[in-house]
C-alpha angles and dihedrals in degrees: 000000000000108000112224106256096261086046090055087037087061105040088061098050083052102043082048086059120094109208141344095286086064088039085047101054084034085063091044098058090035088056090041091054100053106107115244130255124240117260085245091058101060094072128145082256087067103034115110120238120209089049117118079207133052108268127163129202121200111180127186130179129215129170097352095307134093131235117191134202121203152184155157144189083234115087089201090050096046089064096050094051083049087057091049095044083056099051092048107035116125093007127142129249092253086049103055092046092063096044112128106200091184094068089039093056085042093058088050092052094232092103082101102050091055117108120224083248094042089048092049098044086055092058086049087063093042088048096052086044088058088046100045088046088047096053100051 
């Protein structure tokens, strides 16, 4: 399967890192560099349950593809939600439904650095994104 350009993009800064400490800081700037959302934006209606940190997920649809906002009070978590927004941005519904974010965090080396709450945390977003895509 053909990643989308910023996936791909991604994928090479993080096969270049040696180690967690490089992943690490490579999470950090990714998280720093997702746009924030609007005050407005980061409602309870947005808000992701199953996350042992605040985390919002705002979702639109045009033309058939989707296009996601995130954030989190947590700065770690705020690059692995910016490694996620990359890998889904402008899919399709079928697409996102067969995403398997496991793979994708496997292929970036960082599988082993997830904690079972930040992993499962992970899944929480992927699961709102699959009901908010379901629902439109």
């Amino acid at each position: 399967m053909s990643l989308p350009a910023d996936a791909q993009a991604a994928l090479e800064r993080f096969d270049q890192a040696r180690g967690w400490e490089q992943r690490a800081r490579l999470l950090m700037q990714m998280g720093d560099q997702l746009p924030p959302l609007a005050e407005g934006e980061k409602s309870e209606s947005n808000r992701v349950d199953g996350c042992e940190s605040l985390v919002w997920l705002v979702a639109e649809q045009h033309d058939g593809q989707w296009r996601f906002k995130a954030s989190s009070d947590a700065r770690l978590l705020r690059g692995l939600l910016a490694l996620l927004l990359v890998r889904v941005q402008g899919l399709d519904s079928g697409a996102l439904a067969g995403l398997d974010l496991g793979e994708w965090f496997t292929r970036l080396g960082l599988e082993r650095q997830l904690s079972p709450s930040r992993s499962n945390g992970l899944h929480a977003v992927l699961q709102r994104m699959a009901e908010l895509v379901s629902a439109s």
